[in-house]
C-alpha positions in Angstrom: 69.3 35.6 -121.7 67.8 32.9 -119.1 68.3 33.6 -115.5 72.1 32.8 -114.1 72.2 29.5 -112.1 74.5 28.3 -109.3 75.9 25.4 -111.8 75.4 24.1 -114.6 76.1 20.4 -115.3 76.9 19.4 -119.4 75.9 15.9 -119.5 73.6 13.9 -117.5 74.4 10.2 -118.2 76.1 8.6 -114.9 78.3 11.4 -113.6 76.5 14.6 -114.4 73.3 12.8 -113.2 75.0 12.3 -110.1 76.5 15.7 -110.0 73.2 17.1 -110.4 71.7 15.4 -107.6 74.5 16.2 -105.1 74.6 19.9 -106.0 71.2 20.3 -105.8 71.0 18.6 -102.6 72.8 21.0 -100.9 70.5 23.9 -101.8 72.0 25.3 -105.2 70.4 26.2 -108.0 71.5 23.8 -110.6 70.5 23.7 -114.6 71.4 20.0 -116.4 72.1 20.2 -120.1 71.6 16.8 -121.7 72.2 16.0 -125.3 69.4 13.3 -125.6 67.1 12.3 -123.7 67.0 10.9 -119.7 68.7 7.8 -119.1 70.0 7.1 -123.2 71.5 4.3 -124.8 73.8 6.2 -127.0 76.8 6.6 -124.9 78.5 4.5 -121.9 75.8 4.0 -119.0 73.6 1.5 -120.4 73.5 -2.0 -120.9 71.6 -3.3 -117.5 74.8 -4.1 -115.5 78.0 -3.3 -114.3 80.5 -4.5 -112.3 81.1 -3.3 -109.0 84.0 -4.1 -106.8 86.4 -3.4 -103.6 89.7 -5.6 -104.4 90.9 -3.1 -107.4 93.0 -4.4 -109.8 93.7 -1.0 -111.3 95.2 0.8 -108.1 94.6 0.7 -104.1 94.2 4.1 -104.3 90.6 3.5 -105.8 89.3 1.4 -102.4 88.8 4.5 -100.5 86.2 5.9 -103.2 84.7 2.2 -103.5 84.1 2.3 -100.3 81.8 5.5 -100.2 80.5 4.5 -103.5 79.2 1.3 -101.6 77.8 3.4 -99.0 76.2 5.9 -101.3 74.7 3.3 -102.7 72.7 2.2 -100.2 71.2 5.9 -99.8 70.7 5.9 -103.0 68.3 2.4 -102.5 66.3 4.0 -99.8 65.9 7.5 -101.2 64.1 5.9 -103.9 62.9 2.6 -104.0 65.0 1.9 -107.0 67.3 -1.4 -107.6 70.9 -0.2 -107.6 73.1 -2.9 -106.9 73.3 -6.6 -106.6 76.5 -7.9 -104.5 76.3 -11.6 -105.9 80.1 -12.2 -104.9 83.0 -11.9 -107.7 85.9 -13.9 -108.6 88.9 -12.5 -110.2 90.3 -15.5 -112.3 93.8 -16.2 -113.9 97.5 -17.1 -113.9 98.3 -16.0 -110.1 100.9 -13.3 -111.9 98.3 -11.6 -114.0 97.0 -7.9 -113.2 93.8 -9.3 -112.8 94.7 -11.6 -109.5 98.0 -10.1 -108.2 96.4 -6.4 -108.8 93.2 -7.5 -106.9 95.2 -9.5 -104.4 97.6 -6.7 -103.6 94.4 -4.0 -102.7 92.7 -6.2 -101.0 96.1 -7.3 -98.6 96.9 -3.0 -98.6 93.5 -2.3 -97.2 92.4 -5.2 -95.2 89.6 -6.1 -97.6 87.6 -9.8 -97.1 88.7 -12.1 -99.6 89.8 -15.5 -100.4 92.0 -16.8 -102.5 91.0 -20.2 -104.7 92.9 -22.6 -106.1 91.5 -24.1 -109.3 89.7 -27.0 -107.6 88.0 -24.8 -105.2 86.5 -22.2 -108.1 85.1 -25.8 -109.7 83.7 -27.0 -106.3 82.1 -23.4 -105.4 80.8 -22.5 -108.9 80.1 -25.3 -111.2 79.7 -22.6 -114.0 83.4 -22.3 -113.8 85.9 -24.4 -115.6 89.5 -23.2 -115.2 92.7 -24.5 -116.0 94.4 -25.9 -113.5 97.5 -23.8 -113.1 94.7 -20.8 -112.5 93.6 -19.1 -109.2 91.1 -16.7 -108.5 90.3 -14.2 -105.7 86.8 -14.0 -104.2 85.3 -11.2 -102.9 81.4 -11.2 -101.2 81.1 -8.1 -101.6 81.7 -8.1 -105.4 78.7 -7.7 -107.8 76.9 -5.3 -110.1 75.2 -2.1 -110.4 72.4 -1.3 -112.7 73.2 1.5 -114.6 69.9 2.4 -116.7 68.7 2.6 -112.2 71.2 4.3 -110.9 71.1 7.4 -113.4 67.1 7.7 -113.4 67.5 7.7 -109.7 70.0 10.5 -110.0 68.0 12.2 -112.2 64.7 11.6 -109.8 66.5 12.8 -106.7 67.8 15.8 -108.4 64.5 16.9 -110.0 62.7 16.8 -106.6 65.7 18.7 -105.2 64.7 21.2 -107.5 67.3 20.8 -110.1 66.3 22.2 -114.1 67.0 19.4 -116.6 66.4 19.8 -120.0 67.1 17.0 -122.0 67.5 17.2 -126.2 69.6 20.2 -126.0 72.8 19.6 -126.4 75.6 22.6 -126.1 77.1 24.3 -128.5 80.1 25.8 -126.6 80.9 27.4 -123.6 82.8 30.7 -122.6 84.2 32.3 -119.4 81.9 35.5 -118.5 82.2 37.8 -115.8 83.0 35.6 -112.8 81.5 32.6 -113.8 81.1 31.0 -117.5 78.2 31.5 -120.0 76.7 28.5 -122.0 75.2 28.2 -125.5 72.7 26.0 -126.7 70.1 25.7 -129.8 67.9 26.9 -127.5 69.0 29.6 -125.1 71.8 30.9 -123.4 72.4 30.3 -120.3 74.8 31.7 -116.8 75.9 30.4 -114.0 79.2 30.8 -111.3 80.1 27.2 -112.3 80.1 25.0 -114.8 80.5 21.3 -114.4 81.4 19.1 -117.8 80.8 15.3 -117.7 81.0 14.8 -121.4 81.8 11.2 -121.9 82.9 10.0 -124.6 82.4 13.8 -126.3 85.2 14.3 -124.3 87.7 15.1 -127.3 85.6 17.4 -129.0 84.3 19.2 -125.8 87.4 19.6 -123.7 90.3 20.4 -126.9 92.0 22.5 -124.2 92.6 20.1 -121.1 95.9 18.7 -122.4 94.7 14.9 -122.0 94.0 12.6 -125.3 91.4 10.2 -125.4 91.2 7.3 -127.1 87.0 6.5 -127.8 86.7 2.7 -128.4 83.7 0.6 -129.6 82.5 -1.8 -127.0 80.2 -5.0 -127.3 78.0 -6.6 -124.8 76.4 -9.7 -125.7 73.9 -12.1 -123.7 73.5 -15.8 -124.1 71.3 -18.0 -123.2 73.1 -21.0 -121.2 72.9 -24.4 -121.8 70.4 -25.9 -119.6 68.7 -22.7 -119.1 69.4 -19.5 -116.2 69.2 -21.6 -113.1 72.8 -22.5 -112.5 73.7 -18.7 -113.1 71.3 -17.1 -110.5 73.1 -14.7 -108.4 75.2 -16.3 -105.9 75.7 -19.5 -107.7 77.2 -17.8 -110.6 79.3 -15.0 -110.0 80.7 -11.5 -111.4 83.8 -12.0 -113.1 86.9 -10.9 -114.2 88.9 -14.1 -115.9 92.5 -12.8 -117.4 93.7 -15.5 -119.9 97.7 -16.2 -120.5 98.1 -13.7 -123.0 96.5 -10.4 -121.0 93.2 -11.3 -122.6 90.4 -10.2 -120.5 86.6 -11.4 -120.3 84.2 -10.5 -117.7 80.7 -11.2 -117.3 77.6 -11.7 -114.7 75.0 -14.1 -113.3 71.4 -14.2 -114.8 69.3 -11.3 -113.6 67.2 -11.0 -115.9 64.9 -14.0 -115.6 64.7 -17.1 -117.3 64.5 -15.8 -120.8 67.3 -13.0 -120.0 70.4 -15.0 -120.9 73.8 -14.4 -118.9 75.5 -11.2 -120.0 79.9 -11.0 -121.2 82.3 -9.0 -122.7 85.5 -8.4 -123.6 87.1 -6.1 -121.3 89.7 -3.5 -123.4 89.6 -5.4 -127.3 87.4 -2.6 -128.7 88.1 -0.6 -131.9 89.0 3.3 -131.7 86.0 5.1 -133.1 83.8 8.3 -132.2 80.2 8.6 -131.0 79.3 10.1 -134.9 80.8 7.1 -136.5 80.4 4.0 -134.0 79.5 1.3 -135.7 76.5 -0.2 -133.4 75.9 -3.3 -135.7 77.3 -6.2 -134.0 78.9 -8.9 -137.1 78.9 -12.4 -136.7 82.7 -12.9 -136.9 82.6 -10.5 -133.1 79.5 -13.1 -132.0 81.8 -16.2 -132.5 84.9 -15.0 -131.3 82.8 -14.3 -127.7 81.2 -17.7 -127.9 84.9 -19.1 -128.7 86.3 -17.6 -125.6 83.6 -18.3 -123.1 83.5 -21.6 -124.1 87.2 -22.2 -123.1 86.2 -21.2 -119.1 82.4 -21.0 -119.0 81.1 -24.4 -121.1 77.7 -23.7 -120.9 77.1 -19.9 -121.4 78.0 -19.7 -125.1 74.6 -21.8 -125.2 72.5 -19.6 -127.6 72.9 -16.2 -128.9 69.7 -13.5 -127.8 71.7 -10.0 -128.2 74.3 -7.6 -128.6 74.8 -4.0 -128.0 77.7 -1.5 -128.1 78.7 1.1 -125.9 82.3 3.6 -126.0 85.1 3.3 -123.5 86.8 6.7 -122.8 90.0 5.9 -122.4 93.2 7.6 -121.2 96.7 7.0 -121.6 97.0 5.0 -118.2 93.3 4.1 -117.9 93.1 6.3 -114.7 90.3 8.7 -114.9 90.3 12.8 -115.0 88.5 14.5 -111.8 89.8 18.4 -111.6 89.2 21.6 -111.9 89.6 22.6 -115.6 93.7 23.6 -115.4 92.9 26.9 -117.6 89.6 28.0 -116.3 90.2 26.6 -112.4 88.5 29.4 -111.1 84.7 28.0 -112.8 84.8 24.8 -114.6 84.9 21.2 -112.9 85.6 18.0 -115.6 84.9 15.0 -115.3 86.0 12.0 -118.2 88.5 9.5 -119.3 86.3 6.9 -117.1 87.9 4.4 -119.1 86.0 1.6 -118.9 85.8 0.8 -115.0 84.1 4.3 -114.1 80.4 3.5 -113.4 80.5 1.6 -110.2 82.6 4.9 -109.1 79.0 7.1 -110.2 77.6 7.9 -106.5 81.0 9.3 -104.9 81.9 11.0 -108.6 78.7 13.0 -108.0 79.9 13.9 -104.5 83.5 14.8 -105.4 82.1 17.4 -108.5 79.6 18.8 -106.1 82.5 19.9 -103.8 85.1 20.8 -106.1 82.5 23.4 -107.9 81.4 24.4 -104.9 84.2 25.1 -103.1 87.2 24.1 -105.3 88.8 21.2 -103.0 87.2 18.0 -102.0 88.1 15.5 -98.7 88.1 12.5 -101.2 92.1 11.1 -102.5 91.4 12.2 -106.0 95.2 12.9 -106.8 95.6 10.2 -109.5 93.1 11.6 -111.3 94.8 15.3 -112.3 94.9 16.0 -115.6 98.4 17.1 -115.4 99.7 13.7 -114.2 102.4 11.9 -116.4 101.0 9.2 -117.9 101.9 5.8 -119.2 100.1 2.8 -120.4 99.3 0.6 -117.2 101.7 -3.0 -117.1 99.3 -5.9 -118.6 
């Protein structure tokens, strides 16, 4: 049998990376048990960008982690000379009722957040890219923008590794077991020991954690990129912000400026119209009927971004019952085993202070962060749309 570690983290996409570098960082010995390989297309933190915020639709009870998650973010930066985050302003666009503006509206009023609200004349005259109806309002926030998920989980993975943090990647678990006072873990490999285990699983979730008590849903996710009309320039940073637009219907699209130079396109999405799936059956062909129906929808608010086509890729959405995530001690092993899932769609921007929260609750079972909407043993109900 290997020798017994301090922790060991299942999972090292964008929360178990982060766990990995926070535990290690404070001196424990930490093994990381990865499935594939580092920084992997195959699950939920790829795709080059996403959004990042402070005016939280979802809940107010978010802005004190975005707030840390901001500031860990800029450690991050320096630590390692990688490019995290991009705050190119966001606007938050529909009917002035919808969850999108009154949600973001009411977190930004509850916690004193800088923002603006925008008629439908003033989104035209600020951002040109922008076309909406006229009975629609937006709220802008600066500090809105995106983080760069493939560069925030290598630089994760980097810190944690010269912390002195074992990875091994392409060896995925098998199963896991209390033992002693700790928990023992099986692999292809080896077996391995350790006082605490720590299980980011993603969308595995279902299969890995049958004894939480929380159902996931898995759903198939698309992100395309177009090339605009007219070319990249008019979506620079800046001049074309992140954005969350909320049609009539509950309808949500969301999307970014160009940062990926002039032959990079604009990148949007649907937000929530997946299909439920698992990570063994996902289909990851994107069909022409799903291109169109993107095209169709941009069109109606962004007129020049449908433009032409360049490429698609899928990722999963874990999602809960009320879309609120699951940070906790594992309810039947609370003594060893920290989870982590449900992310839900709106998790990654959350990745920095995620990392923090596991490394305190396996380390010494409580954490300083408001983490109470996130207990598995919540009652649940789908969120208003």
């Amino acid at each position: 049998m290997s020798p017994t570690y301090d922790v060991i983290v299942i999972g090292l996409g964008g929360m178990g990376s982060a766990a990995a570098h926070h535990l290690s960082a404070r001196g424990v010995r930490v093994l990381g048990l990865e499935k594939f390989g580092p920084v992997h297309h195959h699950g939920s933190s790829h795709g080059g960008s996403r959004i990042t915020r402070q005016s939280y639709f979802e809940d107010p009870a978010y802005v004190p982690l975005l707030l840390r998650a901001y500031e860990l973010y800029e450690d991050l930066e320096r630590a390692t000379g990688r490019d995290v985050a991009v705050l190119s302003g966001g606007v938050m666009v529909g009917p002035p009722g919808s969850r999108t503006v009154a949600g973001a509206l009411r977190s930004a009023t509850e916690w004193d957040l800088p923002h603006e609200m925008l008629d439908a004349k003033e989104i035209r005259r600020r951002f040109p890219t922008l076309a909406p109806r006229d009975d629609e309002v937006a709220l802008y926030e600066e500090k809105a923008g995106l983080v760069r998920p493939e560069n925030m989980v290598a630089a994760h993975l980097q810190l944690a590794t010269r912390q002195g943090a074992e990875l091994r990647f392409e060896e995925p678990m098998v199963r896991w077991e209390p033992y002693r006072d700790g928990v023992r873990v099986h692999t292809a490999e080896d077996t391995y020991t350790a006082g605490q285990l720590v299980i980011c699983p993603g969308a595995w979730a279902p299969r890995l954690l049958t004894g939480l008590g929380v159902p996931f849903t898995i759903e198939r996710q698309i992100m395309y990129w177009f090339q605009p009309r007219g070319g990249t320039e008019r979506f620079e940073p800046r001049r074309h912000p992140v954005y969350i637009w909320e049609d009539a219907g509950g309808v949500q699209v969301y999307g970014f400026p160009a940062i990926d130079g002039p032959a990079g396109g604009a990148k949007a999405a649907f937000f929530r119209k997946g299909q439920v799936t698992t990570p063994e059956t996902i289909d990851r062909t994107v069909h022409p009927h799903e291109i169109r129906a993107m095209a169709d929808r941009l069109s109606r608010c962004i007129p020049d971004l449908p433009g032409t086509f360049l490429k698609a890729a899928t990722c999963m959405y874990s999602n809960t019952a009320d879309e609120h995530f699951v940070i906790a001690r594992h309810p039947a092993h609370p003594e060893s085993v920290t989870v982590a899932c449900g992310f839900s769609g709106h998790g990654f921007k959350f990745v920095p202070v995620v990392g923090e929260i596991l490394a305190d609750l396996a380390l010494t079972g409580a954490t300083a962060h408001p983490i109470g909407l996130f207990d598995p043993a919540r009652p649940t109900s789908a969120p208003a749309r």
